[in-house]
C-alpha positions, 0 to 999 in steps of 0.5 A: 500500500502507497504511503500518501505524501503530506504537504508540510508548511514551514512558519518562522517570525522574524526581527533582526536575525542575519547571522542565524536565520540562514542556518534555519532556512537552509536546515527546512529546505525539504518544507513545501511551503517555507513563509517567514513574518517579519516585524520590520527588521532593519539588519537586512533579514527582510530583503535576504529573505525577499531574495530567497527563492524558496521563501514567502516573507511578509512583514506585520508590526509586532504586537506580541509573540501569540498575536505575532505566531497567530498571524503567521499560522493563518498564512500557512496553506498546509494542514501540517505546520513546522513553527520554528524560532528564527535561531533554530536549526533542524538537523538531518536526523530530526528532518527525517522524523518529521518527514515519516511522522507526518506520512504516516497517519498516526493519531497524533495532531501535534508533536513536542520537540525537545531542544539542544541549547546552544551557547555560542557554538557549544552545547549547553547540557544543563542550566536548566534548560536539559528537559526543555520541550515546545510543540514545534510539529502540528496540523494547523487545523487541530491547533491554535495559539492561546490568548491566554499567554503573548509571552512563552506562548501556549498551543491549545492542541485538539487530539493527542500528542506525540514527542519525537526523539531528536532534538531541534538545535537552539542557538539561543545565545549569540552574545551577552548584550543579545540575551540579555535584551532578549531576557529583558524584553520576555520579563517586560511582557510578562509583566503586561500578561501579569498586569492584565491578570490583575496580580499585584506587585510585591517586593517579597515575591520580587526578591523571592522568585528571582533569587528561587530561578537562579538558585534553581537552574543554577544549583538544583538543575546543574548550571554550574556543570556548565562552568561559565556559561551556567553562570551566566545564563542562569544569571540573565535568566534571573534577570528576566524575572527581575524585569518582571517585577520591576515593569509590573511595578511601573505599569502599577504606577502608570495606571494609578497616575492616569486614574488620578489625573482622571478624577473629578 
């Protein structure tokens, strides 16, 4: 019996990637339909991308990263979707995977990835970062983005579930000043998520929680095996969580100083 060919389309959100978005188009060659969103780049990923022969790029102001993600799923004209972060890479044992897990009529809707993080060029094998999963493969019809997160967003999936065994490679660090943007800018939205859910600065949970994330991927999950790099990950990845707080606190501020000049 012939094996019917399923049609795969490969989605990436993009801002400011030169350096790492090749590596990702190339490792995704095999993809039928490859669309990239881009939130207005200014360092040439837009018109590298508007050249690649195999690409569709369209730009769309970012709002958030569900909002952003949402958009870029309506565009995909397959049912079976690859949605992958500018910075990752799909090796050839992982490509095949998902070439046979997508013709092969299981009952799973959306498959989890588990990721390699990547410091630089070099693995990052704890930190933290050891169990780390996202739903990278899924059909776009049995899926949709939830608007309950725009930060570390969330897939609400119709059906079940599969993991596959190889893992997609992250270059989750190109710098110090990179990651470290990329931290602050997680904890600012966070922070807008948290507003809106109407939970409420305090400085016992700030200093609680921020020092809990350092000592927790740090110590309890083995970052210090990862010598300097585990430092310094676990460090930017408290500060992110430091961020939080102290944007939650000024947007606090922010809406009772517009309250106030409000009043009668």
């Amino acid at each position: 019996m012939s094996v019917q060919k399923e049609s795969l389309t490969a989605l990436i959100i993009t801002y400011n990637e030169m350096g790492y978005i090749q590596k990702c188009i190339d490792s995704i060659s095999f993809a039928d339909e490859i669309i990239v969103v881009d939130s207005f780049s200014t360092d040439g990923t837009y018109e590298y991308l508007l050249e690649h022969p195999k690409v569709k790029v369209i730009q769309n102001p970012f709002e958030n990263f569900t909002a952003q993600k949402s958009f870029a799923l309506k565009q995909a004209s397959n049912d079976w979707v690859l949605f992958l972060d500018a910075d990752e890479v799909v090796p050839n044992e992982l490509e095949n995977e998902i070439k046979d897990t997508i013709s092969s009529n299981k009952d799973e809707v959306a498959y989890w990835f588990y990721r390699q993080f990547m410091f630089k060029n070099e693995k990052l094998k704890y930190s933290g970062w050891q169990t780390d999963k996202n739903y990278r493969l899924f059909r776009k019809s049995k899926a949709k983005f939830s608007d309950r997160k725009i930060v570390h967003e969330t897939l609400d999936v119709d059906g079940k579930s599969g993991i596959l065994k190889s893992k997609l490679t992250h270059y989750c660090y190109k710098n110090y000043e990179d990651y470290k943007s990329k931290m602050l800018k997680y904890g600012q939205l966070k922070a807008i998520e948290c507003f809106y859910k109407e939970k409420q600065f305090n400085y016992i949970s700030m200093y609680i929680k921020t020092g809990w994330k350092f000592f927790n991927h740090y110590f309890l999950r083995l970052g210090f095996l990862d010598g300097k790099k585990g430092f310094i990950i676990c460090y930017l990845n408290a500060l992110g969580v430091l961020e939080r707080f102290k944007e939650l606190k000024r947007l606090e501020l922010k809406n009772k100083l517009a309250y106030y000049l409000v009043m009668p």
